[in-house]
C-alpha positions as CSV (number, residue, x, y, z in Angstrom):
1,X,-0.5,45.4,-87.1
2,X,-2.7,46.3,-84.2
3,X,-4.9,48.5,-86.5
4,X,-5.4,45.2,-88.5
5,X,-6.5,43.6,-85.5
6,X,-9.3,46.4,-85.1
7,X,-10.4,46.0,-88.8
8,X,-10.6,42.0,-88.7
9,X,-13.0,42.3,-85.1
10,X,-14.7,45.1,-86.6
11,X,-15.6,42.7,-90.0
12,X,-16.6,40.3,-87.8
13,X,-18.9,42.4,-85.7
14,X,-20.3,43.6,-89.4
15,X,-20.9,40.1,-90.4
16,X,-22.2,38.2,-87.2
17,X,-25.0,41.5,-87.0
18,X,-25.9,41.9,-90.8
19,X,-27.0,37.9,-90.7
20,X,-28.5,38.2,-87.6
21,X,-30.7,41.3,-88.8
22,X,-31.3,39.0,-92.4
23,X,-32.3,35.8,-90.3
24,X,-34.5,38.4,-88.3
25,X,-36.1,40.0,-91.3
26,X,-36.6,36.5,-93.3
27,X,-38.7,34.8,-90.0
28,X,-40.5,37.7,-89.3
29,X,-42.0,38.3,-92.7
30,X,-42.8,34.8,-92.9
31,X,-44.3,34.1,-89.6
32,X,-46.2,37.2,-89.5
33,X,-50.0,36.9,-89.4
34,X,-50.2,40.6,-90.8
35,X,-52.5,40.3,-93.9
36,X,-50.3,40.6,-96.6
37,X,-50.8,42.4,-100.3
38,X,-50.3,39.7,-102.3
39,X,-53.5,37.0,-101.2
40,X,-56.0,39.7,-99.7
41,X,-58.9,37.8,-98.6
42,X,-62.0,40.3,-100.2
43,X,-62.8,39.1,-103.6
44,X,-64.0,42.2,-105.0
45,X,-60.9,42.9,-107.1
46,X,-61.5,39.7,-108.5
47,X,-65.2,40.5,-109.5
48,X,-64.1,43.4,-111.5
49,X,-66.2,44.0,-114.8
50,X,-64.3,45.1,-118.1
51,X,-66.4,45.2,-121.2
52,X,-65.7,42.7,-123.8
53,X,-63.4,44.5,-126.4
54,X,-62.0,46.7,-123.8
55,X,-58.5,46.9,-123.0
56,X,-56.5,47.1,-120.0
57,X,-53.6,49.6,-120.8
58,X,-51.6,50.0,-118.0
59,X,-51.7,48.7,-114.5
60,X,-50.2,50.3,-111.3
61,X,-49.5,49.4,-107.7
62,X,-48.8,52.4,-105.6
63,X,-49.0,53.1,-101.8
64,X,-51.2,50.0,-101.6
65,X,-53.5,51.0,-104.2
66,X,-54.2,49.1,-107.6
67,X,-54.6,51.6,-110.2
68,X,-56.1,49.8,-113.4
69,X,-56.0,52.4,-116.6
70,X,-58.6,50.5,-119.3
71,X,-59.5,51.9,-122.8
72,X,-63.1,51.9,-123.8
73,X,-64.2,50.2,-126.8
74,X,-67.0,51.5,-129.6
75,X,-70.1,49.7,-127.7
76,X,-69.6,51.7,-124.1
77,X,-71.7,55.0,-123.9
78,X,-67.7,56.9,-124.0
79,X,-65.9,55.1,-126.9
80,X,-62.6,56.0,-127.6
81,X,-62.1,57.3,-124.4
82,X,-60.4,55.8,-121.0
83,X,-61.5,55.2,-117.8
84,X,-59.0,54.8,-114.7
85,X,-60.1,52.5,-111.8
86,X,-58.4,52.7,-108.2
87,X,-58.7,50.5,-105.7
88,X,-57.6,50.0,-102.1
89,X,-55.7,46.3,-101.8
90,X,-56.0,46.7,-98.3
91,X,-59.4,46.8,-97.6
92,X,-60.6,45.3,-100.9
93,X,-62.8,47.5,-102.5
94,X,-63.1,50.2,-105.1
95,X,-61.8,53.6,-104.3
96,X,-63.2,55.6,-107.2
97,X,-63.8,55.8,-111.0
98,X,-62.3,58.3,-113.5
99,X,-63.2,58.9,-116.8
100,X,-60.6,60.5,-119.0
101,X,-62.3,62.2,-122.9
């Protein structure tokens, strides 16, 4: 019996800290005034230029870069080939262009 004693404070303790450290967590992602990822506040991503039949293929976030992978179509000076566009969500603007034959 007095080991069950030990394992019911012990629970407690586990609860009482682990919503503590969640209440913590929640108000100090929402009260933050760190710029966040999701609304940056350059619109140059928004501004990006994709040819009219091109296609966006595949799309990545990684390490707080946006990593945009868009097939060319027949009109572009590379048709048939891809192109892969990285840019930096942070600061809002284009890392760097590759094009992929």
């Amino acid at each position: 019996m007095k080991y069950l004693k030990f394992i019911v404070i012990i629970m407690g303790l586990l609860i009482f800290f682990g919503t503590a450290g969640i209440i913590y967590i929640v108000f100090d992602r929402v009260f933050s005034t760190k710029q966040t990822l999701v609304f940056p506040n350059n619109d140059e991503i928004n501004q990006l230029q994709i040819g009219q039949n091109n296609e966006i293929v595949n799309a990545n976030i990684s390490n707080d870069k946006l990593i945009l992978i868009i097939k060319l179509n027949q009109e572009s000076y590379i048709k048939g080939k891809y192109q892969i566009v990285v840019f930096d969500l942070k600061k809002g603007k284009k890392i760097n262009n590759f094009f992929i034959k």
